[in-house]
N, C-alpha and C positions, 0 to 999 in steps of 0.2 A: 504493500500500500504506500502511497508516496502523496506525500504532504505539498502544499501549496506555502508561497512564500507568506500570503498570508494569516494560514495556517498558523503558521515557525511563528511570525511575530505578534499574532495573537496568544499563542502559548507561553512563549515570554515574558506579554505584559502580566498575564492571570499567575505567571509562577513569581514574578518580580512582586506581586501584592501580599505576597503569603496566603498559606491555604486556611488560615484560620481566621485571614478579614475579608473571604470570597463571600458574595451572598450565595444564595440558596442555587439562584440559576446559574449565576457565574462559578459555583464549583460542581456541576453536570456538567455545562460545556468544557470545565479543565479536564474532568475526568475523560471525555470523550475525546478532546484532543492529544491527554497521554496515553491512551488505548491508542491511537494513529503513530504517534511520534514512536509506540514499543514495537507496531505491527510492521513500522517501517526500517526495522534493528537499529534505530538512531538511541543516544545517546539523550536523556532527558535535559540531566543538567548543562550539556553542551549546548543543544538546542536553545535553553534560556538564557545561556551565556551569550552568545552569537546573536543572536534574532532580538536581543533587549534594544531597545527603543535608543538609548543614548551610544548602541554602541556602531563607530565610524564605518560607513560603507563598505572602507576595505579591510575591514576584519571583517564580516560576514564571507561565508561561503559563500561561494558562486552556485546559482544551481545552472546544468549542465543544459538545461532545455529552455534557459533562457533565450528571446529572441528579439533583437532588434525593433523598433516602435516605430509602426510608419505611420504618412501621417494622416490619414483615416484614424486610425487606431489613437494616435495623441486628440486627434478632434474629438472622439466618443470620449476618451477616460477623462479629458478634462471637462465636457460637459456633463457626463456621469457624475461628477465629485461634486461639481460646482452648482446642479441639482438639488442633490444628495445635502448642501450645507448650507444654502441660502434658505433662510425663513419662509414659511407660504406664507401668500397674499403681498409679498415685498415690493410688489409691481415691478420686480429684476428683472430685467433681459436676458434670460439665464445663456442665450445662443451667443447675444452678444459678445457679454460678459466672457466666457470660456472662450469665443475666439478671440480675445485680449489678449491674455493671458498665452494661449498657446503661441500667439506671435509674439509676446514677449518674452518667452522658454527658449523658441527657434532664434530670435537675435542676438542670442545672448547676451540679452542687455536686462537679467535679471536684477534690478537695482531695488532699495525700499523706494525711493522715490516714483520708479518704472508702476510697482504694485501698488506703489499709496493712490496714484494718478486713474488708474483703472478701478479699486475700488471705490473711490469716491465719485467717480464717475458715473458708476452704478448703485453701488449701495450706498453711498450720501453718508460714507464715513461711518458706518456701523460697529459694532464692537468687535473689530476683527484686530490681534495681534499683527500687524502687518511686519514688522522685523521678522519675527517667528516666522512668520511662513516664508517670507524670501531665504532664509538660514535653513530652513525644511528644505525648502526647493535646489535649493545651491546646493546643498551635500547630497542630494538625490542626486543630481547630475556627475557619472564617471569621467575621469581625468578621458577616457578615449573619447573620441568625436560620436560616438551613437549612445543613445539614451535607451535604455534598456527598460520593458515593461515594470519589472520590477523594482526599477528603482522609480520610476515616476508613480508607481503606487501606492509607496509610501510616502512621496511627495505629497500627492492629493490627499490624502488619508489625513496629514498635518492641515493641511487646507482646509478638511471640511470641518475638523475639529477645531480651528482656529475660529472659522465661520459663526460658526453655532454658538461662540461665549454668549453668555447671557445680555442683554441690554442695559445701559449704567440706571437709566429708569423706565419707569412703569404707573402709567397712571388708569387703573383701568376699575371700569364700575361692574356690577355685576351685570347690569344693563347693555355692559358695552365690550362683553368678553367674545360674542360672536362676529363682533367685527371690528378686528384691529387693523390701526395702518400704522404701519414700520416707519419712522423716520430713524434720522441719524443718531439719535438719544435716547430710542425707546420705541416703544407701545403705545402709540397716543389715536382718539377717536377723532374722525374727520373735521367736528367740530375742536376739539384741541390741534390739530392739525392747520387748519383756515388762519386760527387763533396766531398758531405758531407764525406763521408764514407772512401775514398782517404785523408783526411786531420783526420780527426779523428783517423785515424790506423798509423798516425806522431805525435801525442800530448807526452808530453814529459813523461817521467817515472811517475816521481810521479801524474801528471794527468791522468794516467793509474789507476795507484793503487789505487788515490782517484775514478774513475770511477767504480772501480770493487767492492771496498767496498760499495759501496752506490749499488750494485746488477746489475752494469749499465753492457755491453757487449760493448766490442773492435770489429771493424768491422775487418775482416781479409782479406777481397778483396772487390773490388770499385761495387762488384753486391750485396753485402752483404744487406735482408732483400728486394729485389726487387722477386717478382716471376716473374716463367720462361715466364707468360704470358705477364706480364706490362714489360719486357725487351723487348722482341721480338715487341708487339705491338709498343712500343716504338722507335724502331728503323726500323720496317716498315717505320712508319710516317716520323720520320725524312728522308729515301729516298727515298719517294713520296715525298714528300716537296722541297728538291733540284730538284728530275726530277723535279717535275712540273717546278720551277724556269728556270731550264737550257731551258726547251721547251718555256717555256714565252720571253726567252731572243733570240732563237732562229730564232722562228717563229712570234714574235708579235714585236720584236723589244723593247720589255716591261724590262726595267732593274730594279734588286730587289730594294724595299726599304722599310723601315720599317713602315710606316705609309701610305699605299699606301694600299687599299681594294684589295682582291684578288692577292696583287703584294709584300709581306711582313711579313703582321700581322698574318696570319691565319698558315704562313709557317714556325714556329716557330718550328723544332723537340724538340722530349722530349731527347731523349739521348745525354750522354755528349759531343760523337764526333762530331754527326751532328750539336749537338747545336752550340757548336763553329765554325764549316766552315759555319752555315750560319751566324753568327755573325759576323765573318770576312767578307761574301760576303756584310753582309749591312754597313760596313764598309768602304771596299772600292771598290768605284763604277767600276773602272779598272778590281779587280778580279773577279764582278760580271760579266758583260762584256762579260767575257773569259769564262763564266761558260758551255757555249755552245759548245767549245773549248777542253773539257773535256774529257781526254782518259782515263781510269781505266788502269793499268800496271801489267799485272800479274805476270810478273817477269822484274828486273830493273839489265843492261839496258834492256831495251824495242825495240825490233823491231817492227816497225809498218809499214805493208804496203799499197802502194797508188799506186793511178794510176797518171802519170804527164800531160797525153793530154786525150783528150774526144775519145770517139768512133764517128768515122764519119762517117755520112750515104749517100747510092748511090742510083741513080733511077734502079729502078728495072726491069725487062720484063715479061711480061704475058709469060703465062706455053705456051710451054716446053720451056722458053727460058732460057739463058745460066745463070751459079754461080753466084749468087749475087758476086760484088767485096769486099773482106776482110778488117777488118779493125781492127787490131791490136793496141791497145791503150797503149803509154808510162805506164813502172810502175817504182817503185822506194822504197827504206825501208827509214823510217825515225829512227834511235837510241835515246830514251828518254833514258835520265841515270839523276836517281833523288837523287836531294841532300833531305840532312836533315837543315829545320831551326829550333832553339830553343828559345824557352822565356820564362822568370820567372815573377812570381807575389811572391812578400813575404807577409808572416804575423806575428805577434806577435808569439813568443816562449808561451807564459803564456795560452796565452785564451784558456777558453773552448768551451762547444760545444756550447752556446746559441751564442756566439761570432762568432764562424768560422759560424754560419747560415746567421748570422746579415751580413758580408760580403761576403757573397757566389754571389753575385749579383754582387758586385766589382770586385773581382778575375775573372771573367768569362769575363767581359766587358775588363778588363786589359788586358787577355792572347787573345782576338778577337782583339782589336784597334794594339796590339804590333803585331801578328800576319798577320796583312792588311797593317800595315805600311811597315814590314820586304818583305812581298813577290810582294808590289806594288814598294816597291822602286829597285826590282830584276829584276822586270818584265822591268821598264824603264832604270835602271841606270848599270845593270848588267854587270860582263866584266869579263873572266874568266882568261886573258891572264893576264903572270909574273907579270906586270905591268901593273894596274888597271887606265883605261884612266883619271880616275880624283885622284890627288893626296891624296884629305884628305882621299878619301876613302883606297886608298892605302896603307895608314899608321895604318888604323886598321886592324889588325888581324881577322878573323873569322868573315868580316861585311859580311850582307845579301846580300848585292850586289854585294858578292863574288861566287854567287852560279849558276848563268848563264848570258851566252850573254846577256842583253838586249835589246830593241830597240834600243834607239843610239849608240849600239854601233854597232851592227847590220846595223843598216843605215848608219854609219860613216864607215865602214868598206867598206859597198858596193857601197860608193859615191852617194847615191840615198838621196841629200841632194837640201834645198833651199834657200839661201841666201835671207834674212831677210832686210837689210842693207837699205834699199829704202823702206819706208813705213811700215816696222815692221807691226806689225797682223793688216790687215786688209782687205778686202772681198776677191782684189784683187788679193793679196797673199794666201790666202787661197784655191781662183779659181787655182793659179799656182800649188801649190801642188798636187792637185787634178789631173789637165791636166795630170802635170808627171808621174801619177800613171797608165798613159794610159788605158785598159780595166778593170783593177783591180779596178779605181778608179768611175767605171758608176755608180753601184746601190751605192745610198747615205746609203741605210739601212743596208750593209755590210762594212759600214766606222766608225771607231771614230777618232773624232780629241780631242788629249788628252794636254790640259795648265795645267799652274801653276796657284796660287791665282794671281798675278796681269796681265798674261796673260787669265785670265778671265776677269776680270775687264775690258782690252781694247777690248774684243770679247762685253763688258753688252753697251758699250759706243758708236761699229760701228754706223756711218752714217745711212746705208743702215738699220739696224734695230734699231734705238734708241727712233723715234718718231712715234704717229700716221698715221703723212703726208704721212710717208715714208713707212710704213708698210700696212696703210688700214684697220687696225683691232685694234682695242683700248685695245684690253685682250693680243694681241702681242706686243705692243711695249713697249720698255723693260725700258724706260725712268719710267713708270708706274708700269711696274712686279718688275723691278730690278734683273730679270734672264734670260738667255742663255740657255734654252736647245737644240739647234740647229742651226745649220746655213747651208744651202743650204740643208738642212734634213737628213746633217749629225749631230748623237749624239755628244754633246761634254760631256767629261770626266773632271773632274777638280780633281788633284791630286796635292797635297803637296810635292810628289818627284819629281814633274819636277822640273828642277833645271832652277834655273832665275838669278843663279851667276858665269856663264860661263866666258871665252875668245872669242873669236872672231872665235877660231875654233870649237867651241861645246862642249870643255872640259873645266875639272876644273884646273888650275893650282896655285892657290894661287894669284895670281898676278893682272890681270886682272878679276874684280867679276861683271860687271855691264851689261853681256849680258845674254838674257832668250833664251829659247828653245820649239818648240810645235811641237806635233809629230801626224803625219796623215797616222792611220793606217789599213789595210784591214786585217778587223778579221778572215774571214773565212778561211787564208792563215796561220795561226798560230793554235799552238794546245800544249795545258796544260795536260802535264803528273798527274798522281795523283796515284802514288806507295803505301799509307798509310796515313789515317785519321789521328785525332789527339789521340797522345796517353800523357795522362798525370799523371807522378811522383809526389811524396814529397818529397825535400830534409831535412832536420838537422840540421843546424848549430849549435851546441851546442857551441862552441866557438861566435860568436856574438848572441844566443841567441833568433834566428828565423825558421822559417821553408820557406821552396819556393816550392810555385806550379810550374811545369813544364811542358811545353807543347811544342811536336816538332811533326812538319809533314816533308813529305818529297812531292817535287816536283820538273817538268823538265816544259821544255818553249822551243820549238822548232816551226823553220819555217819550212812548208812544202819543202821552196825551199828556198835556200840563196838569200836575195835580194841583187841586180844588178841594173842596170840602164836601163837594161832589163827584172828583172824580177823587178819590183818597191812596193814589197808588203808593205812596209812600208816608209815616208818621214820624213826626221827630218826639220824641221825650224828654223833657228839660224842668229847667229849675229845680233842680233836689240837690241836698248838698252829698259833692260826690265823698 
C-alpha cells in the first residue's frame, strides 16, 4: 500500500500533536493513517520526522513518482486551494484571483509586496498572513527550474490555511447571521456595510493617501463593493420586514419590539434605510404604533383621498321590484406636506477604518434613538403656528416640534380636552376620557393612551389593578409584574415627551412646571405621511477636526378630520399635579 505525500504530512502533523491531545476523530484518522504508513513497511517515527510541517524541503524524501506541474495542472491546484480558503458569499473572483497568483508563481516574482497587491485587490485586505504564505510558497519552490506537484501542494495547503484566519471583527445580530458581507475587517451586514463605505469616502486626506499607498481602494459611493444581488435582496427584506411589522401592528394589535419572537428580532432589515426606520420604530413605541398609519407620498404635498361617512344600506325588493335606494358616501382630500428632520452623530477626524467598524454599531443606535426622540416629540408636542404653544420650545430655532401640529395641540385647539384637577390619573378619569370620545372611543384595540415616566408610574400603582384581590390573576397584578401594559384593553404608550411640566392650561410657560399631561388617542383617525427614507451624508469639519454622520427623513402627521368636540378623535388630560 503506498501512501500519498499528503498522506506523510498529515500523519506528521496528528503525531507532532501527541496522541493524548488528538480528539476523538483526529485519533481514528491517526490510527488509520499508521495502519497505511505499517502496511507500507515505512518507518512511523521516520515518517513524522521527514513529513513534519517545519521540516526544509530538502530533507524530505523525494517520492519516486513525482511528476512535473504543467500548466493546466498549476491553473486547477491553485484555483482548487484558493476555493477551498476564501470565505462564501466574499463576492471573490475566485478565477480571477488564482490566475494572479499562478502568474505571479510562473514570474518568479514571488514578493510580499507581489501577494499583498493581488490580495487586496480581491479580498480588500482580509485576514490573511501575507509574509507566511509568500515564505510557504518560496520554500515550496525547488532550487531546479520545474515545480513539482508536491511541492506546490503544500504550498497551497499554507495558502488556504492562511486564508481562513478568522476576521479581527465581527458584528453580527442574530437577525443578521444568514447574511453576511465580508469586508476587509470582518463580518459586517449591508446596512453596516453602506455605513462603512459613507464614512470611509470622508477620512481625511492624508488617511486617503496612507490608504492608497498601502494598495487599499477609497469607496466612491455608499453601494460600493455590494453586488447588485445582496442590494436588492437586501432591501426586499428590509420591506417585508416593516410590512410585516405595520400588519402585526394593525391586525394583531402586536407593537414592534426588539426582543419579542416573531414581533422584533427576526425583523431586522439589512439595508441602511430600512435599518434605521426600524431602529427608530423599536425605539419608540409611539412611532411604532402609527406604523399602521402609514401613507407612502408620491409626490409632497400629498393629496390623499377618503371617504368621511360609510355607505349605507336599504332593504331591498324581490324582482321586478323598484331601484335599490342610493347611497352616496361623504369624500374629502387630506394634504400631507412633509417636513424634513435632521440628526448628527460625530466621530473622531483621525480614525481609520478598523475604528469607524468598531463604532459603526454606535452611530447607527445614535442616528435611531435621536431620530425616535425628534419625531415622537412632533408627533405629541408639535405646533406649527408663529408662536409655538410652549415657550422653551419656542425659543429654539429649527426644534423638531416645529414641524407639525401635534396632538395637544390638536386637542387644545379643538377643546376636546379633560380636566384632571379631581383625582389626577386614575381609572375613573381614564373611563371619562374614553366616554368623551363617544363612538370613536368603543373598540379599546383602536385606542392608545399615551403618559409620561411618572404618569406611568400612577397608571403601575391604580387600585383597580395593583393587587391580586383586585385583579384575580397573580401574573396581572402589577404590584408583582411592576408593569402596565393596558388598562381597560387599551395599549398604553409610555413616552419621554409627554410633558409632566405644564400650567394649569396644558402648556409650557416657564412659570408654573408642576402639572403633567396624558393623551387618549384613536389611531385609526390619524395617518403618517412618509415622503423619503433615511438618507445619510458625511460632513468635515476640518476646522474642529471631526466628521458627522447625517441622517434626515422627511415626514407629515395629519388627522383625517380636525378634532372637535364633535369629532373627538383625540383627548388631552391635564391639570393634575404630576
Amino acid at each position: 500500500m503506498k501512501l500519498t505525500l499528503k498522506e506523510k504530512m498529515r500523519f506528521a502533523a496528528l503525531h507532532a500533536k501527541g496522541i493524548g491531545s488528538l480528539s476523538a476523530t483526529e485519533k481514528a484518522e491517526y490510527d488509520g493513517l499508521l495502519t497505511k504508513v505499517k502496511a507500507a513497511s515505512l518507518d512511523p517515527e521516520t515518517v513524522a520526522k521527514d513529513y513534519r510541517e517545519d521540516a526544509e524541503p530538502s530533507d524530505k524524501p523525494e517520492d519516486t513518482d513525482q511528476k512535473h506541474v504543467s500548466d493546466e495542472e498549476l491553473t486547477k491546484l491553485i484555483a482548487d486551494a484558493v476555493a477551498q480558503g476564501v470565505p462564501a458569499n466574499s463576492g471573490v473572483d475566485v478565477k480571477a484571483l488564482a490566475q494572479e497568483i499562478q502568474a505571479v508563481v510562473k514570474a518568479n516574482s514571488l514578493t510580499v509586496d507581489a501577494v499583498d497587491a493581488v490580495v487586496r485587490k480581491h479580498m480588500g485586505g482580509s485576514a490573511i498572513d501575507k509574509e507566511a504564505l509568500v515564505e510557504a510558497v518560496k520554500s515550496a519552490i525547488p532550487k531546479s527550474d520545474a515545480l513539482t506537484q508536491a511541492d506546490l501542494t503544500k504550498a497551497l495547503s499554507d495558502f488556504a490555511a492562511s486564508i481562513k484566519a478568522p476576521p479581527k471583527n465581527q458584528f453580527l445580530s442574530n437577525a443578521e447571521r444568514d447574511f453576511p458581507f465580508v469586508t476587509r475587517s470582518g463580518n459586517l451586514s449591508v446596512a453596516e456595510k453602506q455605513l462603512l463605505n459613507i464614512c470611509m469616502a470622508h477620512v481625511s486626506d492624508d488617511k486617503k493617501n496612507e490608504i492608497k499607498a498601502a494598495g487599499g481602494v477609497i469607496p466612491t459611493g455608499m453601494d460600493d463593493g455590494i453586488s447588485k444581488e445582496q442590494l436588492e435582496y437586501a432591501m426586499k427584506r428590509g420591506e417585508a420586514a416593516l410590512k410585516a411589522a405595520r400588519h402585526a401592528v394593525l391586525y394583531r394589535g402586536k407593537a414592534l419590539t426588539s426582543t419579542t419572537g416573531g414581533s422584533g428580532d427576526e425583523l431586522v432589515p439589512t439595508d441602511l434605510a430600512s435599518d434605521l426606520q426600524t431602529r427608530m420604530y423599536l425605539e419608540s413605541q409611539l412611532a411604532a404604533e402609527l406604523m399602521a398609519s402609514e401613507v407612502n407620498m408620491p409626490t409632497n404635498p400629498f393629496k390623499f383621498p377618503m371617504t368621511t361617512t360609510r355607505t349605507s344600506f336599504y332593504v331591498g325588493s324581490e324582482a321586478p321590484g323598484s331601484d335599490p335606494t342610493e347611497s352616496t358616501p361623504g369624500t374629502s382630500n387630506i394634504t400631507l406636506d412633509a417636513a424634513k428632520l435632521t440628526g448628527m452623530s460625530n466621530y473622531s477626524y483621525e480614525v481609520d477604518e478598523d475604528a469607524i467598524i468598531a463604532v459603526l454599531p454606535m452611530i447607527q443606535d445614535n442616528l435611531a434613538s435621536g431620530a425616535a426622540d425628534a419625531f415622537e416629540g412632533a408627533l405629541i408636542n408639535g405646533d406649527t403656528t408663529a408662536t409655538h404653544q410652549d415657550s422653551d420650545i419656542h425659543a429654539v430655532t429649527g426644534h423638531a416640534s416645529k414641524l407639525f401640529k401635534g396632538l395637544r395641540k390638536l386637542a387644545l385647539a379643538g377643546s376636546v380636552t379633560s380636566n384632571l384637577t379631581t383625582g389626577g390619573i386614575s381609572a375613573d378619569n381614564i373611563l371619562a376620557m374614553k366616554k368623551k370620545m363617544k363612538r370613536w372611543g368603543i373598540r379599546p384595540r383602536d385606542l392608545l393612551l399615551i403618559v409620561g415616566p411618572q404618569g406611568y408610574n400612577d397608571l403601575i400603582g391604580l387600585d383597580e389593578t395593583l393587587t391580586f384581590d383586585k385583579v384575580g390573576n397573580a401574573s396581572a397584578a402589577r404590584i408583582l409584574t411592576g408593569e402596565a401594559a393596558s388598562i381597560f384593553g387599551i395599549r398604553i404608550v409610555v413616552s419621554s415627551q409627554v410633558r409632566e411640566d405644564l400650567n394649569a392650561s396644558g402648556v409650557y410657560d416657564g412659570s408654573t412646571t408642576t402639572k403633567g399631561s396624558i393623551l387618549l388617542m384613536h389611531r385609526p383617525s390619524w395617518l403618517v405621511g412618509v415622503k423619503r427614507g433615511f438618507t445619510i451624508e458625511v460632513d468635515v469639519d476640518k476646522k474642529r477636526q471631526i466628521n458627522s454622520v447625517i441622517a434626515t427623513f422627511r415626514r407629515a402627521f395629519m388627522p383625517k378630520e380636525t378634532p372637535s368636540a364633535s369629532l373627538p378623535l383625540v383627548v388631552l388630560g391635564y391639570n393634575y399635579n404630576a
